[in-house]
C-alpha positions in Angstrom: 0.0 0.0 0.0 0.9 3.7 -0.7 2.1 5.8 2.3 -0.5 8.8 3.3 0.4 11.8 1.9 2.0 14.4 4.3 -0.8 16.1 6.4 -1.0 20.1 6.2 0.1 22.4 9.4 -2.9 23.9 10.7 -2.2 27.4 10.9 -3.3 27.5 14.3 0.1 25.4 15.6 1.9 28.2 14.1 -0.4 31.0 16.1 0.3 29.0 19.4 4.0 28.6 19.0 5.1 31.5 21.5 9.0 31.0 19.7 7.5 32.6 16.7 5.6 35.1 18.0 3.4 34.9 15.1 -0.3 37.5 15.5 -3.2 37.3 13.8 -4.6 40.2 12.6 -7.7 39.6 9.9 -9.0 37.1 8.1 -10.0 33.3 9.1 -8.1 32.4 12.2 -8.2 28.9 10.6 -6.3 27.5 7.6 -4.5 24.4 6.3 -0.4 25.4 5.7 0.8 22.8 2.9 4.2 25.1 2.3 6.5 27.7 2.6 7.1 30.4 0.2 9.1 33.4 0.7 8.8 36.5 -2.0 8.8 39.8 -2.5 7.4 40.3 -6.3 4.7 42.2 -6.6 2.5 39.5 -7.8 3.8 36.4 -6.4 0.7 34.0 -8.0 2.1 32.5 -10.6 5.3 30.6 -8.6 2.2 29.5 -5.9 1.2 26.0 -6.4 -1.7 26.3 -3.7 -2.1 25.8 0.3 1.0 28.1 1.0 1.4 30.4 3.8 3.3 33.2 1.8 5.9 35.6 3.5 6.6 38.5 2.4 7.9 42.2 3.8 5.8 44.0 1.2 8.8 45.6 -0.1 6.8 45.6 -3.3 3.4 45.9 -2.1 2.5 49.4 -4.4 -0.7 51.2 -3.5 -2.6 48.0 -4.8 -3.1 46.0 -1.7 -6.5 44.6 -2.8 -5.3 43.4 -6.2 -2.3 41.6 -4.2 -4.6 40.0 -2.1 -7.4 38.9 -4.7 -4.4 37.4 -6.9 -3.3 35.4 -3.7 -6.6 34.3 -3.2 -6.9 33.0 -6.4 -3.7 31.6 -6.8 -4.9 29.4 -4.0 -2.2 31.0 -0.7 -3.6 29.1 3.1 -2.5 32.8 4.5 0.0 35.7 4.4 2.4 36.3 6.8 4.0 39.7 6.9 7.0 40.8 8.5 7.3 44.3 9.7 10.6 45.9 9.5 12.4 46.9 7.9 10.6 48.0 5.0 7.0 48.7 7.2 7.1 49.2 11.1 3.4 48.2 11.0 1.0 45.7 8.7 -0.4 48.5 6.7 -4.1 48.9 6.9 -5.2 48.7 3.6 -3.9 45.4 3.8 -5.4 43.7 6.5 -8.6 45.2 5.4 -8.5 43.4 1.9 -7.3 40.6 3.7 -10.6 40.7 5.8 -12.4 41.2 2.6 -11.3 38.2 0.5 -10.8 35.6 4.0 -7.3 35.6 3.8 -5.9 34.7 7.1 -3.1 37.7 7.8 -0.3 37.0 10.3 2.2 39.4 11.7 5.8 38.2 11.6 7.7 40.4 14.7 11.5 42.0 13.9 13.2 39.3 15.7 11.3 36.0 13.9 13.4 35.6 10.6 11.7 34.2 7.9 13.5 30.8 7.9 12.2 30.4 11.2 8.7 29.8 10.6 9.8 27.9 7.6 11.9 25.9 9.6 8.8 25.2 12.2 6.3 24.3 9.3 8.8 21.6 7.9 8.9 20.5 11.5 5.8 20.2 12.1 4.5 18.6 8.5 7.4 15.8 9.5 6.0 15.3 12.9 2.0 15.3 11.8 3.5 12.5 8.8 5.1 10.7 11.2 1.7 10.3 13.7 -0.2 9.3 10.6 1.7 6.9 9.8 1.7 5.3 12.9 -2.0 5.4 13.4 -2.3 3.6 9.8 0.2 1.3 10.7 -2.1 0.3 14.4 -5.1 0.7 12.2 -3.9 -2.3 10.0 -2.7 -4.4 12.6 -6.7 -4.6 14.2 -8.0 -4.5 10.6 -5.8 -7.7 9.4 -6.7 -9.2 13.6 -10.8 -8.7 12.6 -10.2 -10.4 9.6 -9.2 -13.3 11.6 -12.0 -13.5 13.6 -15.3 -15.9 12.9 -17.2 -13.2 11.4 -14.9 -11.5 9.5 -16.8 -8.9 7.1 -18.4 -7.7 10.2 -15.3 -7.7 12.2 -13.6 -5.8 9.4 -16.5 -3.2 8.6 -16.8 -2.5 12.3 -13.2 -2.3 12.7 -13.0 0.2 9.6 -16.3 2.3 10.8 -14.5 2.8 14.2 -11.3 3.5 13.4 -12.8 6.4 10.4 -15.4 7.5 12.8 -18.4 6.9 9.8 -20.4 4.5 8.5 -18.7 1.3 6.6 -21.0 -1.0 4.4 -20.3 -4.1 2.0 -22.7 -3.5 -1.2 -23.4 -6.0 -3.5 -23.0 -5.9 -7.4 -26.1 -4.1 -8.8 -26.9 -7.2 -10.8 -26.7 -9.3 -8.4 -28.6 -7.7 -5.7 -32.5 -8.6 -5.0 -35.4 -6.5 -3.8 -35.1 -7.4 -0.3 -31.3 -6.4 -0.4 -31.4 -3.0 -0.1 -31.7 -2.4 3.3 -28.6 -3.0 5.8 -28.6 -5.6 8.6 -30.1 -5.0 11.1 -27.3 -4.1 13.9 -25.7 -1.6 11.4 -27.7 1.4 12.7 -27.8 2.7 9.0 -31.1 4.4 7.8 -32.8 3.1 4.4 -33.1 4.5 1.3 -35.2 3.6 -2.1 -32.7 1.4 -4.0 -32.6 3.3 -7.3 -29.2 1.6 -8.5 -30.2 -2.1 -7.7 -27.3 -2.2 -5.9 -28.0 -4.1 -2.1 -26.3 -3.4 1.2 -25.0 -7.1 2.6 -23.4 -5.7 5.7 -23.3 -2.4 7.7 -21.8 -1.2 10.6 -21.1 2.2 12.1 -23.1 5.5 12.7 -26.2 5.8 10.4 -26.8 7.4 7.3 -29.7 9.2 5.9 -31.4 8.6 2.3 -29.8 11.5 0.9 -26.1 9.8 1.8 -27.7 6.4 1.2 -28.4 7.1 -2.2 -25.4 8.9 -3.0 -23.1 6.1 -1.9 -25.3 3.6 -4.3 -24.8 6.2 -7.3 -21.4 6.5 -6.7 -20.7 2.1 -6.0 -21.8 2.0 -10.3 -18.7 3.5 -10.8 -16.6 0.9 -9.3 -18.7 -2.1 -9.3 -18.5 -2.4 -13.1 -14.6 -2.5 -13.2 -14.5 1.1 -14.6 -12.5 2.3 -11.9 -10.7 0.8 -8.6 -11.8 4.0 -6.4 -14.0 6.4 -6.7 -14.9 9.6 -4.4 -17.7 12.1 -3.7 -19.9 14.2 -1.0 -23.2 14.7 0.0 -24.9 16.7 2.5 -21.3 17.5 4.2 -20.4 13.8 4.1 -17.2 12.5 2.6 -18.3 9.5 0.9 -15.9 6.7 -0.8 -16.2 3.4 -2.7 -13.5 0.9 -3.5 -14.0 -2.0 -5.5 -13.9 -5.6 -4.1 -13.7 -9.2 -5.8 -16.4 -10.5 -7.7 -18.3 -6.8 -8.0 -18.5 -5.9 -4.6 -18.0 -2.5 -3.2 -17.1 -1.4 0.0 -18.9 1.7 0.5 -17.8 4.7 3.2 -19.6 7.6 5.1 -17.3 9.8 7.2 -17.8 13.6 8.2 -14.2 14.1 7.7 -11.3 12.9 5.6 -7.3 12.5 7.2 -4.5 12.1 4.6 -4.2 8.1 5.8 -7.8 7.0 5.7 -7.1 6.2 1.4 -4.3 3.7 3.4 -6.7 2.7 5.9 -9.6 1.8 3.1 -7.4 0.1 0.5 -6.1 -2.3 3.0 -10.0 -3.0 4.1 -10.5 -3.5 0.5 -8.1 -6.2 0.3 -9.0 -8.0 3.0 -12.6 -7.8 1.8 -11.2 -9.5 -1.3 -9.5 -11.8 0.7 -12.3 -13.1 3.1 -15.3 -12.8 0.4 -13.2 -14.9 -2.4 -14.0 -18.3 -3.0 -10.2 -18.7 -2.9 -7.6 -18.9 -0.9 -10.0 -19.6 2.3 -9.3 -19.5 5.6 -6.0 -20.4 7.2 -4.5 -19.7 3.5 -6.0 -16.4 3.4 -4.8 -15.5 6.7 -1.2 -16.0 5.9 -2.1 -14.0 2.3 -3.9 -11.2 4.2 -0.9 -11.1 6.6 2.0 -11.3 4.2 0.2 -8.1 2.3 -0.3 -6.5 5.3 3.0 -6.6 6.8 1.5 -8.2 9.9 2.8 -11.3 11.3 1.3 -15.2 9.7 2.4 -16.8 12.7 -1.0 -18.0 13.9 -2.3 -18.7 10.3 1.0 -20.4 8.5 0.7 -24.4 9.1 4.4 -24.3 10.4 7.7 -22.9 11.5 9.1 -22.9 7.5 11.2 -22.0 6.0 9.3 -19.5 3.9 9.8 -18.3 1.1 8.7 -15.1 -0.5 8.6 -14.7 -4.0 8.0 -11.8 -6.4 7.6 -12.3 -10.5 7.0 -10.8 -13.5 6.3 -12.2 -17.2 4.3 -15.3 -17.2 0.5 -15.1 -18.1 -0.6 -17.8 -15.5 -0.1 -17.1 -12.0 -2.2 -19.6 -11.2 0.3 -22.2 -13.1 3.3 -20.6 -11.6 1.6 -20.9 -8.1 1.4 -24.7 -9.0 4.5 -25.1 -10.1 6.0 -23.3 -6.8 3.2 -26.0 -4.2 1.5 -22.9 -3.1 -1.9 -21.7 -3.2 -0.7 -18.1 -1.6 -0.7 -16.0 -4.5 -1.4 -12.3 -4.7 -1.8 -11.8 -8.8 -2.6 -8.0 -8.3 -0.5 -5.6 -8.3 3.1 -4.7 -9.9 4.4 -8.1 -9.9 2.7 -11.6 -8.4 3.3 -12.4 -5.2 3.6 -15.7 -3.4 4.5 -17.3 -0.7 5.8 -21.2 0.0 7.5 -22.9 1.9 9.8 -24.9 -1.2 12.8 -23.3 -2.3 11.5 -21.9 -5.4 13.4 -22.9 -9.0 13.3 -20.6 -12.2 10.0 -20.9 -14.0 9.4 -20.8 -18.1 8.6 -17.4 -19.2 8.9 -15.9 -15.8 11.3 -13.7 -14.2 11.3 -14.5 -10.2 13.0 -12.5 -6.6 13.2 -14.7 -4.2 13.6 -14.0 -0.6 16.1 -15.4 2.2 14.3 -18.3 3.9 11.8 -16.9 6.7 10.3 -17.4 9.4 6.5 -16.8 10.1 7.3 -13.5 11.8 10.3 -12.1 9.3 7.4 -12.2 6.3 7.5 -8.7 6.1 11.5 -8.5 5.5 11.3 -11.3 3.3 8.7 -9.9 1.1 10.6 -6.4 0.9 13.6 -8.7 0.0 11.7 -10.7 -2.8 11.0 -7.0 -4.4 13.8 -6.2 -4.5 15.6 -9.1 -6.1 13.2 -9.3 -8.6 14.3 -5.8 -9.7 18.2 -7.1 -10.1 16.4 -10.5 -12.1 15.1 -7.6 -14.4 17.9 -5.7 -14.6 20.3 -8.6 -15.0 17.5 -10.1 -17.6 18.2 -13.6 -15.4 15.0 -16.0 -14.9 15.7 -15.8 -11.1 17.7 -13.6 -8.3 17.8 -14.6 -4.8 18.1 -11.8 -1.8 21.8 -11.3 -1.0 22.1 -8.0 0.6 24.3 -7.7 3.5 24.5 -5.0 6.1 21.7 -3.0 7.5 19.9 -2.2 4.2 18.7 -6.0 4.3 17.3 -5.9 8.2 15.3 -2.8 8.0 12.0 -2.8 5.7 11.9 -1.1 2.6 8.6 0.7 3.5 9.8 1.7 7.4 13.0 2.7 5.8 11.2 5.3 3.1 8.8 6.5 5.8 11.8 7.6 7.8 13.6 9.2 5.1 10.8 11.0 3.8 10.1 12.3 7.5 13.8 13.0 8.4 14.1 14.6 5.2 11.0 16.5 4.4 12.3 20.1 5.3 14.6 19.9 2.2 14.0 20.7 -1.3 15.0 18.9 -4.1 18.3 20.9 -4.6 19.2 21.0 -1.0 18.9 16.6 -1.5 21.0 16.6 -4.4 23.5 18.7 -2.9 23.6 17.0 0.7 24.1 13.9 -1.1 26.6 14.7 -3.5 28.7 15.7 -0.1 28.4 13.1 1.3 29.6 11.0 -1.1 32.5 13.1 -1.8 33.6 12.7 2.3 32.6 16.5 2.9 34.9 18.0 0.0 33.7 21.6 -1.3 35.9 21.0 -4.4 35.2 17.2 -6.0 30.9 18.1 -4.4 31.0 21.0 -6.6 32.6 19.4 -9.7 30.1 16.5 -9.6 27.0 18.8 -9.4 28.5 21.6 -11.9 28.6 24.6 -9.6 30.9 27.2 -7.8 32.1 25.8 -4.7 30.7 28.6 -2.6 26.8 27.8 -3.8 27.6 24.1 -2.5 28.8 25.6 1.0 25.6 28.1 1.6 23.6 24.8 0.2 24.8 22.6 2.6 24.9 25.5 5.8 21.1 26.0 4.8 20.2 21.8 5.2 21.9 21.9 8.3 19.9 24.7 9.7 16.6 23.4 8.0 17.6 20.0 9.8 18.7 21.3 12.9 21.7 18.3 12.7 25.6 18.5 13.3 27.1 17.4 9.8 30.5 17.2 11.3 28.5 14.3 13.6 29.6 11.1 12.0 26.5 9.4 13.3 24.1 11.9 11.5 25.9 11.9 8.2 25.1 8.0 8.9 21.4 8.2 9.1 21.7 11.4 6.6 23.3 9.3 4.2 21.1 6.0 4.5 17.9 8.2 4.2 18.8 9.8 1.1 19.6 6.0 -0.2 16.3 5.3 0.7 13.7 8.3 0.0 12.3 8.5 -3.5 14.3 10.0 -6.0 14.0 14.2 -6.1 
């Protein structure tokens, strides 16, 4: 599954941080900060991408503030933060009056708050907010994959799902397939009923009701998924968020929530899976425990029929995953997705017309690792065009998870742009030399200097600490590529 995106800074944080010393002065007291940008043009729109709190002395302000502030507006700014001195020695009132006019939140930024400050604290606090979300849909997926275990499992999962999204979960049916009598919910599901205008049935329910206006939105909105159209789909009604996500053999697992956090895509995806999982004819039980588990990163301890070795394998090529799962003596197979995945416990052999990545043998409770190892060896079977690669990477790179490993990274090294990445790597790998760091990246050696003084201070890190140029350096191995 895909990491949640990095949640905004509400600009509230900012307002309460007493380092900062940040006022606010008109507009909404309320806004989502998404970035950072500092400028003094007189019409700053165009390099705005949308969600940023924009600083600015007003250097080039002009007798226009109104225009300034509708072109912000539009360009999409959170708010304005405006630093007096040395240019103003007070928020001129023009502005803050257009600001009050077009509900842009304004902000005073005091003489002795530099502007690299408050970036510095956004960047800080976007890393921290990533970091919580991740964790919550890391615990989120450990009850979700231990309700799939239970003896009802759609209802342990949907209730699970509701709970943890605090909304309404439900399991439709395909609107083929679905009778007259199946559009109401079961009866424990607290959900209100609705005319069934799609033919599409509600077979479980669980959570806070939903009124016929939501009802019948969520049906609408379940055609678009249930006829293979689309995986996802998304919409709102009556100030509900509402989501549907496709599930084997037509289903569609249906969601009602009064708000929306950057992880619950995460959280609903992995729902959707284990839907698929439990609701398929095959694998079935025990077998789709150790499935749901190995594609959840949870443990298959409990559900794996003994201590192994496992193996984890990842392939590309072949047209019959079903015949390569044969040919392996496993029924675990995952054909969705990038590359099949399986799991068995016989030391897999090359395949015709496959290309395989095969893990280290396993344990039940090292499935994780080994399936982060089976990825990547698949990719060096790919590059070295071999029929199969086995996992052979030594050091630390090979005991932490690929997924833990990039969610670090990207937290550790969120307050830096692209550049700054480049340039912080390219040191490092040149042992801290201005000279050979500057030849490799084609500038002046004094550009690399300020780069690398300015990803110190956004970082707030010794460099001359051989530890952090450690981390620094296995982060930046490990984070997407700029």
């Amino acid at each position: 599954m895909e990491a949640p995106p990095t949640p905004p800074v509400p600009l509230a944080a900012l307002l309460a941080d007493r380092e900062l010393g940040l006022r606010h002065l008109a507009g909404p007291a309320e806004a989502d900060v998404h970035g950072v940008h500092a400028s003094e043009m007189a019409d700053p729109s165009p390099y705005l991408l949308g969600g940023e709190l924009l600083l600015t002395a007003g250097a080039e302000l002009g007798a226009d503030p109104d225009g300034y502030v509708s072109r912000l507006v539009a360009a999409g700014a959170a708010a304005l933060g405006f630093g007096v001195a040395p240019v103003h020695e007070e928020v001129p009132a023009a502005l803050a009056a257009a600001c009050a006019r077009y509900g842009l939140p304004l902000v005073e930024v005091p003489p002795p708050t530099p502007f690299t400050a408050v970036a510095r604290s956004v960047w800080r606090l976007m890393a921290q907010a990533r970091t919580r979300e991740l964790r919550r849909v890391a615990e989120v997926q450990q009850s979700l994959a231990a309700a799939a275990a239970r003896p009802d499992p759609v209802g342990a999962v949907l209730a699970r799902l509701a709970a943890s999204l605090g909304g309404w979960a439900a399991l439709l049916t395909p609107p083929a397939a679905a009778g007259p009598g199946a559009a109401g919910p079961a009866p424990s599901s607290g959900a209100a009923t609705a005319p069934d205008t799609t033919g599409a049935g509600i077979v479980r329910a669980a959570g806070a009701g939903v009124g016929e206006e939501v009802l019948g939105a969520v049906r609408v909105l379940a055609r678009r998924v249930a006829g293979g159209a689309a995986a996802t789909a998304t919409d709102a009604a009556g100030g509900t968020h509402l989501a549907v996500y496709a599930v084997g053999g037509g289903r569609v697992l249906a969601l009602a929530t009064p708000a929306r956090a950057p992880g619950d895509h995460t959280i609903a995806s992995i729902a959707a899976v284990l839907l698929t999982l439990i609701t398929a004819e095959r694998p079935a039980g025990a077998e789709a425990a150790a499935l749901a588990r190995l594609l959840l990163g949870g443990s298959a301890a409990g559900a794996l029929g003994g201590p192994g070795p496992w193996y984890a394998v990842h392939a590309r090529g072949g047209a019959d995953p079903q015949a390569l799962a044969a040919a392996l003596g496993t029924v675990l197979l995952d054909p969705e997705g990038p590359a099949v995945r399986l799991l068995t416990d016989r030391e897999p052999a090359p395949q015709p017309g496959w290309r395989l990545g095969v893990s280290a043998p396993a344990g039940p409770d090292a499935l994780p690792t080994a399936d982060a190892q089976a990825r990547r060896a698949l990719d060096r079977a790919e590059a070295a065009r071999t029929p199969l690669a086995r996992h052979t990477e030594p050091g630390l790179a090979g005991l932490v998870g690929a997924a833990e490993a990039r969610a670090h990274a990207e937290a550790l090294l969120a307050p830096l742009s692209p550049a700054l990445r480049d340039t912080l790597r390219a040191w490092l790998a040149h042992h801290g030399s201005w000279d050979r760091s500057a030849a490799a990246l084609g500038v002046h050696r004094n550009t690399v200097r300020q780069r690398i003084t300015r990803a110190a201070a956004l970082l707030g890190l010794d460099l001359d600490d051989p530890d952090t140029r450690m981390e620094l350096w296995f982060a930046l191995t490990r984070a997407p590529e700029s």
